[in-house]
N, C-alpha and C positions, 0 to 999 in steps of 0.2 A: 504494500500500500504506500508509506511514504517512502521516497528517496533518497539514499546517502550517497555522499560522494566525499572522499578525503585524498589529500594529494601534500606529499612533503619531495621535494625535490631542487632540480636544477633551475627549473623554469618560473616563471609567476604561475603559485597558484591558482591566482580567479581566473583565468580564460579556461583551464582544466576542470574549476569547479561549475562552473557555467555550463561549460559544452558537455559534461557530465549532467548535470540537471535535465537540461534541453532532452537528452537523451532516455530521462526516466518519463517523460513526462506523461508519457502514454499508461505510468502506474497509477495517475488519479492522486489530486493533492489542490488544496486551496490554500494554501500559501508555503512563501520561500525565504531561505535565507541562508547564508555565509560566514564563518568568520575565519579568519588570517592573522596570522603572527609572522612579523619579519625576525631576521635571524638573531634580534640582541635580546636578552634575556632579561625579564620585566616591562618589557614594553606592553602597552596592555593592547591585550585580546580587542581587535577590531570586527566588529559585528553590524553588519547589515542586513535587515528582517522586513518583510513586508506580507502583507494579505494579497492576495492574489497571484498572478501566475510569472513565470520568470522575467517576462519580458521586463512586466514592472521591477523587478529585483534589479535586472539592470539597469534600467531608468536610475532607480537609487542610488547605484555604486558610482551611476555618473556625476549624480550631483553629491555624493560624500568625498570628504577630502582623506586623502592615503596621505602616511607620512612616509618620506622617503630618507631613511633612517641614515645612508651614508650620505646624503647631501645634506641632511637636516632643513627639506625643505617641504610645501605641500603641493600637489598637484593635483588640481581640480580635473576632471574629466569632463570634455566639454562636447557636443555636437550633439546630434538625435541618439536614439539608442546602436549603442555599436555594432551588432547586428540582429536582423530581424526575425531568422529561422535557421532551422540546422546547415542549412546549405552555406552558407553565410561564413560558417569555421571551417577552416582548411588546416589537417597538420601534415606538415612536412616532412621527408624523409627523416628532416633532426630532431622532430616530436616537437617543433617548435610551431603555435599557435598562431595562424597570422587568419588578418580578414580582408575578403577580395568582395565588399560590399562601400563599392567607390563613392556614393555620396555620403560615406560619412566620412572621408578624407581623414581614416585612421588605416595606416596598411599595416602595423605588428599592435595586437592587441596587448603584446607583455608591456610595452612603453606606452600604452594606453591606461596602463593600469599601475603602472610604479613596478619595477622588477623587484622588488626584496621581499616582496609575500611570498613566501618561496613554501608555505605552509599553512593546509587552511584545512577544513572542513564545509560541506555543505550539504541541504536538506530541502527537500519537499514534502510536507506534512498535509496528511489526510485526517481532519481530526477525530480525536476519540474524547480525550479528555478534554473540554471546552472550547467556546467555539470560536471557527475560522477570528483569526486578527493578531496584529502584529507582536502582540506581548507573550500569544501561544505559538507562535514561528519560534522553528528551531533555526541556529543553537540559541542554547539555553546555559544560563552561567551559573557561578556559585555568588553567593553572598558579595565575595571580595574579588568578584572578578578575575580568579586565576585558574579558573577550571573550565572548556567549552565542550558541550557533550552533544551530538545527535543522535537521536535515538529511534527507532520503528521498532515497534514491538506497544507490549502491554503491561507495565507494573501493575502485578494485582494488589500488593502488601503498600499499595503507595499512599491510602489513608494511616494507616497504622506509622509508619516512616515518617510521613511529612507529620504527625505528633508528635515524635520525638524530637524530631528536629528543632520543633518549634519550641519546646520546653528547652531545647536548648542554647536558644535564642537565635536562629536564623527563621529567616523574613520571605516569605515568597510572591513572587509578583504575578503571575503566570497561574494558571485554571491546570495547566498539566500535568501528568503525572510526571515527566521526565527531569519536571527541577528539582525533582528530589533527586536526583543522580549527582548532580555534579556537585550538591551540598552535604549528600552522605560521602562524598568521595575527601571534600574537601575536609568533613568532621574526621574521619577516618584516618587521611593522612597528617593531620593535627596532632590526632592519636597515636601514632607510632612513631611519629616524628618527636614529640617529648616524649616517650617512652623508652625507644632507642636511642636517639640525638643525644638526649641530659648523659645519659651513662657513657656513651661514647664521648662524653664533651664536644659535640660538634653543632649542638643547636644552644641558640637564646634569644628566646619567648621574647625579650623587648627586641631585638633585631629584625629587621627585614629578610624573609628566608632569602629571598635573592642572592642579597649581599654575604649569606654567611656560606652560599654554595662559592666558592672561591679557589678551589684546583679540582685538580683531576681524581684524587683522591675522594676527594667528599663529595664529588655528583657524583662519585658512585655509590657511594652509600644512601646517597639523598635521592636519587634514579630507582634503587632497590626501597626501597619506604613508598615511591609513590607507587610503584608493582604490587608489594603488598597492602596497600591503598584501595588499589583498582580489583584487587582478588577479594580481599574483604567485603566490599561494595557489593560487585555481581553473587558473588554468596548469600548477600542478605538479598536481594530483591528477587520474588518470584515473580512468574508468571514469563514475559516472551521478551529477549530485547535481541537487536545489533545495536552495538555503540561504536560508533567514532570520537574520540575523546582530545583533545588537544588540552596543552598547560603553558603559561608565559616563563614557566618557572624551570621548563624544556622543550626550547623554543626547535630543539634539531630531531622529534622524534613525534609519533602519531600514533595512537595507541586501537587498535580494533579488538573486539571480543562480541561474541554472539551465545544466543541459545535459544531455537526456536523458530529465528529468523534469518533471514539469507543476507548474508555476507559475501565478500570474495576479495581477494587480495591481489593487485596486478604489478608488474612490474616491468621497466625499459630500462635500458642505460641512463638515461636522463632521470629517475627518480620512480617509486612507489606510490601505489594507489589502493585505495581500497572503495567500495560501491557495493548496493544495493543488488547488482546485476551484471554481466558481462558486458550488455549490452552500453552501458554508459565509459566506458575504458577500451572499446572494438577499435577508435581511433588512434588509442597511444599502446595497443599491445597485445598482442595474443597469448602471452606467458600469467599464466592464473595458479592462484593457492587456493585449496579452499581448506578452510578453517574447519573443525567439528564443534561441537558444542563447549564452553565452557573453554575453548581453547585461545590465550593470547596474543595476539600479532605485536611486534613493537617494532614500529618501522621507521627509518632512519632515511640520508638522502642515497647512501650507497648499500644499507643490508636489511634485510629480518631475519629478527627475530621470532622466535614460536617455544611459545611456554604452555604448559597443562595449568591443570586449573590449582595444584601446588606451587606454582613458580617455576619446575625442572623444564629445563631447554628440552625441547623435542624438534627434530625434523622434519619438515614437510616438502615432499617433491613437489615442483610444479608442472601443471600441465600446460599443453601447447593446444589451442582452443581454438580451431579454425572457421571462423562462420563469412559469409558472405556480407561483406557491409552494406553492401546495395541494397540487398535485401530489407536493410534499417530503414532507406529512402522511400520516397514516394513515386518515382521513377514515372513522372509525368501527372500521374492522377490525384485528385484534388484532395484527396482524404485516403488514409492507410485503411479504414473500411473497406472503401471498395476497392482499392488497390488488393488486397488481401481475401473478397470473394471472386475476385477474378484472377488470383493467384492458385484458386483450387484445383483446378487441371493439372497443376503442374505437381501441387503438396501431395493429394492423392496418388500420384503415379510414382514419388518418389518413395512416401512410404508404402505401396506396395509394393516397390522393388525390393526394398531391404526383406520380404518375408515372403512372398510369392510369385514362382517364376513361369513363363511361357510355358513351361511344359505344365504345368498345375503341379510343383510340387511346392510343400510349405516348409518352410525354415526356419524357425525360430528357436533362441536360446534359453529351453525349457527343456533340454534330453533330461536332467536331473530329477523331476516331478514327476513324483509315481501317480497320476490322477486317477487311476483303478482306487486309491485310497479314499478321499474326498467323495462327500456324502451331500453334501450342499455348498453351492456357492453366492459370495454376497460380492456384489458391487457397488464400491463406498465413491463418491464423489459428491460435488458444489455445483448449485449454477448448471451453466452449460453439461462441464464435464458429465453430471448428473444425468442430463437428459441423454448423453450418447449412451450411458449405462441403458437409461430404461428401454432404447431399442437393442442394444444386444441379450438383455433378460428374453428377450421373444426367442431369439435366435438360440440361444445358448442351454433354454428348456425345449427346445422345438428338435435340437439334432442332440445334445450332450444326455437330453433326459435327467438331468439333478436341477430340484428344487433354486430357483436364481432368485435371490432377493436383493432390491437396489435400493440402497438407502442414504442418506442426506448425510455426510460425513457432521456435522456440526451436531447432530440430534443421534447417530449413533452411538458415541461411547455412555451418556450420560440415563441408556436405558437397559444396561445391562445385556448385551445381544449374547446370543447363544449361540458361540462359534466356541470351535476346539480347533485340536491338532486334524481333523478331518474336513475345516472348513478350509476350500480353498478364497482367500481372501484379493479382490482388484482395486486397486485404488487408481483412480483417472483424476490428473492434476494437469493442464496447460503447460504453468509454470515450473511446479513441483516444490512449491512454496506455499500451498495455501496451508494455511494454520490448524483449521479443523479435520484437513486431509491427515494430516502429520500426524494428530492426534490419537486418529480413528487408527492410522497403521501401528503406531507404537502400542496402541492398545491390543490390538490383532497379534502382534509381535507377541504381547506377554501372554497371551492367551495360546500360544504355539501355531496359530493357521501358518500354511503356507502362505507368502504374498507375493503378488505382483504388481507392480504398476507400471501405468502407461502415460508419460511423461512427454514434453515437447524437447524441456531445455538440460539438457546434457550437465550435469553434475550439480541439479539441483539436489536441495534438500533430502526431497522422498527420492531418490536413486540409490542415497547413501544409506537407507535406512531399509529399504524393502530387499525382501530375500531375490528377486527377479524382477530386472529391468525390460518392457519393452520402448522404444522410441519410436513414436510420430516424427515425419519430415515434415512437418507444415513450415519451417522456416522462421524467424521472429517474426511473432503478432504483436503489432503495437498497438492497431486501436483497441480501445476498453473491449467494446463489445466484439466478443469470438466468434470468427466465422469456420476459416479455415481449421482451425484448430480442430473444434468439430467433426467436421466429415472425415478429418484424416484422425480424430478419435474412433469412427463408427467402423471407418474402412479398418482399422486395425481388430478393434475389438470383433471383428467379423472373421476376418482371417483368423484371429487365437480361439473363437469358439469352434471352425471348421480343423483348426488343427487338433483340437480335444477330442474334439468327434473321431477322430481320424487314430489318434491314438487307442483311444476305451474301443475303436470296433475291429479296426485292419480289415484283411480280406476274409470277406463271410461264403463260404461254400453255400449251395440252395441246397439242390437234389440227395447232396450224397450226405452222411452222418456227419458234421463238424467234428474240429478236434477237440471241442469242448464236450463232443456228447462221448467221444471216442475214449475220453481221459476216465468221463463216468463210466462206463462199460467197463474199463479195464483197472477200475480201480476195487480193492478186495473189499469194501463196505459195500459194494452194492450188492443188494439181495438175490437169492436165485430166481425172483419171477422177475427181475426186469432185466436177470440175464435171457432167461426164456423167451422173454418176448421181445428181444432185440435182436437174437439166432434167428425170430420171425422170420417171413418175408412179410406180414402184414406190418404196417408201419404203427408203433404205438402211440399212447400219451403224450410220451418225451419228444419222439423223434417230430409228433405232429406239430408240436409245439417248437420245439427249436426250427421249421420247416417253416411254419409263419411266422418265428418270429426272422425268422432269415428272408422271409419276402418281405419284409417290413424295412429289413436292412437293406435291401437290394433298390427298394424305393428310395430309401432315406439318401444312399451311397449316386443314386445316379441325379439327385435332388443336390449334394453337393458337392457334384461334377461340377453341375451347370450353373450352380453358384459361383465358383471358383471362375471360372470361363466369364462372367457377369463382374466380378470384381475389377478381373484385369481389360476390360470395358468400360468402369464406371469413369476414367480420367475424359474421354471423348464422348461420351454420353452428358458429361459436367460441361463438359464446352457446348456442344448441343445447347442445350437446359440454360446455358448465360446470355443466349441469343432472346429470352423472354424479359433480356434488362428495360427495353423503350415499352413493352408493355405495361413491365410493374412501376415504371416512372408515371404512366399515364392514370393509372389508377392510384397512385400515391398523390397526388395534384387534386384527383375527383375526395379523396377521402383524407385529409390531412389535417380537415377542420372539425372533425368527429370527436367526441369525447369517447367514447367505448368502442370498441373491437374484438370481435369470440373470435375463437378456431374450435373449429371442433374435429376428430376424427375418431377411428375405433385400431385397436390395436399396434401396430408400427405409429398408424398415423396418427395416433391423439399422442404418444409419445413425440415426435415430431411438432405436435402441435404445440404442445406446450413450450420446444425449446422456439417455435417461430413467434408465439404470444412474447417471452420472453426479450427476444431481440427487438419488440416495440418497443417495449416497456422503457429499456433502458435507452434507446437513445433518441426515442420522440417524445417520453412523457406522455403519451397515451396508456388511460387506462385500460385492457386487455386480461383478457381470461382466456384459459383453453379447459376445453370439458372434452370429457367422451363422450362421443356423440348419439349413444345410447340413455345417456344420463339427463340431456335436455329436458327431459317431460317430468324429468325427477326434481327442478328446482329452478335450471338456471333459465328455462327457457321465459320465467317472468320479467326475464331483464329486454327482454327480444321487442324493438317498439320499428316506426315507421321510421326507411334510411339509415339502420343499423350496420354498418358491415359484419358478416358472415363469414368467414374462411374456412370450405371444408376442404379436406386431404383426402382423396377418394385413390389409394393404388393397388387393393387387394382387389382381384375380379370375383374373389368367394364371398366377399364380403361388401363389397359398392354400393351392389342395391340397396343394405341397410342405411348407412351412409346418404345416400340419395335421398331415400323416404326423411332421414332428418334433415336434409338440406330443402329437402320440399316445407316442411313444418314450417321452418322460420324464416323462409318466403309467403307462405300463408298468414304471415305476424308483420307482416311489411317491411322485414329483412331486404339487404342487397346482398345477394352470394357471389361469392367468389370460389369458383371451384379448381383444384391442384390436384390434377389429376393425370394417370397414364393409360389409362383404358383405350382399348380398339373396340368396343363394347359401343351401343347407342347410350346414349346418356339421354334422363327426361328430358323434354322438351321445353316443360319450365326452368327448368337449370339451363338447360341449353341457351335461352332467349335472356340468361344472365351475362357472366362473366366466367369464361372459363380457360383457364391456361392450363396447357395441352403440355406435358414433360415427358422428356425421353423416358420410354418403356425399358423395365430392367427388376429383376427377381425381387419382390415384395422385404424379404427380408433385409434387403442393402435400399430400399428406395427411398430411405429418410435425408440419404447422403443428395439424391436428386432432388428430390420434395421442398427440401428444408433452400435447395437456390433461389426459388420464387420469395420466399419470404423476409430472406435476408435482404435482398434489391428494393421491396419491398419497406420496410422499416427504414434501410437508408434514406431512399427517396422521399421515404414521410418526414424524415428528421431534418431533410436538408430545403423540402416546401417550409419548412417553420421554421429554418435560419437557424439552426442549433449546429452546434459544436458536435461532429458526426462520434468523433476519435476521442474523446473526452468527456463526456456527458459528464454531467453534474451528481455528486453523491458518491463518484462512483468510482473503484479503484482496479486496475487489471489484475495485481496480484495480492491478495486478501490474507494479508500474513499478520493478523490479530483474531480472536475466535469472536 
């Protein structure tokens, strides 16, 4: 949810913390802010905070005065905003920051901004604890101004803290939980600092610490107090944090630690970084740490450090993290929404390649999971994610045959679920940072299931934690609302239910005795009459039965042939299906001024429907329902008046005609339907003489992945008649890393 970004190095920190920011922006956050220390030791913590979005945060740095510490002099920042959008920052092969946005007649953003901030911190806050405004903009100080903290996450223990605090005479300005951080840090290090310092003789309570840290010797005694500072601190607060922490008191060093929440650690020749994301540092470095829980980065302008949550040094390898940057851009189109549902051709095709090839075979890194074991399966996800679950629950009881239950990762652990060592457990995250995803798995974890999850972004959170990884190619999503993500959720979770199948059945014999029945014959418990009647030639009980159930198989097996065949289809079927974009523009224009909108369907499709309801909600602000479309008569259909929009999902042919009959109902209530459908079937003529988009035909159980394209173009198009912010919407955060 909110953004961090920390940078100590060669360069001017604000152009790094900036184009960092710009970069999260797409996590959802109403206001910003900064702060920098240059490299002399008590200078104070320069902080810049505002309410709204970066643009304004720059505004402000322009008109704040930097001191520029070896000349001892001020330089004000003068022109419009130094630049307007990500395109705007260009870094160079020497990681050096410059801007090719000519009417602001600044070309190196470092000498725009004073070079000696060589160290800073920055934040994009989503609020929780009070509301949006510049006093709850991080960072966030201590008392005496020597401690700057950014934080994302959730202190839960932070009424009980900010009590004590207060009784112990610090003052807080701020509604958030997170200034208790940097004044239990600062109480703390007070505390060991006359505790150890007096007995060492290297501290006195009337002096300035600054002054008394005075060689090489005693920063490091005084370096080690503030470590044990920073471990005492994150010990005492429960509940979720990453912290970026800076101090005037060690102006050459940047302190990270996390738990719960996503962190990452970068690194170039020119200097260390730490973010919220990979995606805010893709500019200055592909070389990533990542940190575990509880674990401390101490980052310098040339090394890190990595301490446990005792203080002992540990090692961390880094990895080389290759993603496409382009892929971050907008690459002509006016909003990463729709850039990103017209990106699905491509996201689909890539992750069916990593798992299903031309020839129809399946591949995935699951040979270790014995699923003959597993009794029941539950699929835990949020949001979206949630919805791609509730289409593979059809799929997954339709061919695997085990009870599939899909449930709201947020409202699972706190009901006690009844999983074991024989539940296979899925967890489906975008990010692989949502909060209550993490929860649900660590709970699953203690409860012994097996897990998996299926993730976008390569060495998030839940990758590290779950016993089996699959990965989506959908590419960085950056608007709020998920599109791609989605389909290339559905398409995978389709391929791992066919290859389950595929394992629990292998090759089924019809006619002749299987080896299952051959192993009972030959085995010494079985009695002499069903040896008897198996010497038969008449075919008995058993054999009758394993005979049907082997034509059942034989349906099932050639059902997901032509699925498989239907998948590696679905990338050119999606292209097809994005050719209905001028359609759902036009009916996005007719309906934009509605205050209510249903979808209804029955089975895949009310599943579908719900994630298409969904994707209004959030980025038009139209209110929206999706029902099963069986359920109308049962309640909702009193909402149904004249000029309503209708959305039904008509793609099962076993099942349409019902579907129709409710689609007729609430034309009979003075409804406007909108029918999303793949039928080569007549459709009634009252529906007919509506509105109906016609989608590539393709096997019922994958057509959420098709269905759900009308609706997404759909919602854009309504959001963008009403002048709203497509990729941002309000409220609202891409990656939801507090519960």
């Amino acid at each position: 949810m909110c953004g961090i970004v920390g940078y100590i190095g060669k360069e001017n920190a604000v152009p790094v913390l900036i184009n960092g920011l710009i970069s999260l922006e797409y996590r959802g956050y109403d206001s910003a802010g900064l702060a920098i220390i240059n490299k002399k030791r008590d200078e104070n913590i320069e902080v810049i905070k505002t309410k709204g979005k970066v643009e304004k945060l720059q505004e402000k740095i322009q008109e704040k005065l930097i001191v520029n510490s070896e000349e001892s002099i001020h330089v004000k920042l003068k022109a419009s905003p130094i630049y307007k959008n990500r395109n705007t920052i260009k870094i160079d092969k020497n990681n050096k920051a410059t801007n090719i946005n000519k009417t602001t007649g600044v070309n190196n953003i470092s000498n725009a901004y004073g070079i000696t901030a060589n160290l800073g911190i920055a934040h994009t806050r989503w609020a929780t604890h009070g509301k949006p405004s510049e006093k709850n903009a991080h960072p966030q100080l201590d008392n005496s101004k020597t401690f700057a903290v950014v934080h994302n996450g959730i202190i839960e223990n932070y009424d009980e803290l900010k009590s004590m605090l207060i009784n112990k005479g610090y003052k807080f300005f701020s509604e958030t939980d997170t200034e208790i951080i940097p004044n239990l840090l600062h109480y703390y290090f007070i505390e060991i600092l006359q505790l150890e310092g007096t007995k060492r003789e290297i501290y006195n309570k009337d002096k300035k610490i600054s002054e008394q840290i005075n060689n090489k010797k005693i920063e490091k005694i005084y370096s080690e107090i503030y470590l044990k500072a920073i471990s005492k601190t994150v010990k005492t607060l429960q509940g979720s944090f990453a912290l970026g922490i800076i101090t005037n008191l060690f102006p050459d060093r940047l302190i990270a630690i996390k738990k719960d929440s996503p962190l990452v650690i970068g690194s170039n020749e020119n200097g260390n970084f730490i973010a919220s994301d990979i995606h805010a540092l893709l500019s200055y470095t592909n070389k990533f740490y990542f940190i575990k829980d509880y674990e401390i980065a101490e980052l310098t302008e040339e090394n890190i450090n990595f301490y446990d949550f005792n203080l002992n040094k540990k090692e961390i390898k880094p990895n080389n993290v290759e993603v496409d940057a382009s892929l971050c851009e907008k690459n002509g189109y006016e909003d990463y929404m729709l850039k990103e549902i017209f990106e699905q051709p491509r996201a689909i095709r890539e992750t069916i390649g990593t798992a299903l090839t031309d020839a129809n075979k399946i591949s995935l890194p699951l040979e270790k999971i014995n699923f003959k074991e597993f009794n029941k399966i539950y699929i835990v996800a949020c949001g979206t994610a949630m919805h791609a679950g509730l289409v593979a629950k059809n799929l997954f009881e339709h061919y695997i045959k085990l009870p599939t239950e899909v449930d709201m990762a947020s409202e699972f652990r706190y009901r006690n679920p009844l999983i074991d060592e024989k539940t296979l457990c899925i967890f489906i995250s975008q990010s692989g940072e949502t909060a209550d995803t993490i929860a649900a798995l660590k709970l699953s974890k203690e409860k012994k299931c097996t897990t998996i999850a299926i993730v976008n972004v390569i060495e998030s959170s839940i990758t590290r934690i779950a016993d089996y990884v699959l990965y989506t190619h959908a590419g960085p999503e950056i608007a709020v609302a998920s599109t791609k993500a989605y389909t290339c959720q559905v398409t995978l979770l389709s391929i791992l239910g066919i290859y389950i199948y595929e394992i629990l059945n292998g090759k089924i014999e019809t006619a002749n005795i299987d080896d299952r029945l051959k192993e009972k014959i030959e085995t010494a418990n079985i009695d002499d009459r069903l040896k008897e009647k198996t010497k038969n030639a008449n075919i008995n009980g058993i054999l009758k039965e394993e005979t049907e159930n082997a034509n059942i198989d034989d349906k099932l097996k050639e059902e997901v042939e032509r699925l498989k065949k239907d998948i590696l289809k679905l990338p050119k079927k999606v292209e097809e299906t994005l050719k209905c974009s001028e359609k759902m523009k036009e009916l996005a224009h007719k309906y934009y001024k509605n205050k209510d909108i249903f979808f209804i369907g029955r089975e895949i499709d009310y599943a579908v429907a719900r994630e298409g309801s969904l994707k209004l909600k959030e980025i038009s602000y139209i209110h929206s329902e999706a029902n099963a479309a069986g359920e109308l008569k049962h309640g909702p259909i009193a909402l149904i008046e004249k000029g309503v929009p209708v959305i039904g999902i008509a793609t099962n042919d076993e099942i349409n005609s019902k579907t129709f009959s409710n689609i007729e109902e609430v034309i009979a209530r003075g409804a406007d339907s909108i029918l999303i459908t793949n039928t080569e079937k007549a459709i009634p003529e009252i529906i007919n003489n509506n509105q109906v988009i016609k989608i590539a035909n393709i096997s019922p159980m994958i057509s959420a992945i098709i269905s759900i394209i009308p609706m997404q173009l759909f919602a854009y198009y309504i959001a963008k008649e009403k002048g709203l912010d497509v990729d941002k919407p309000r409220n609202l955060a891409k990656s939801v890393t507090v519960e």
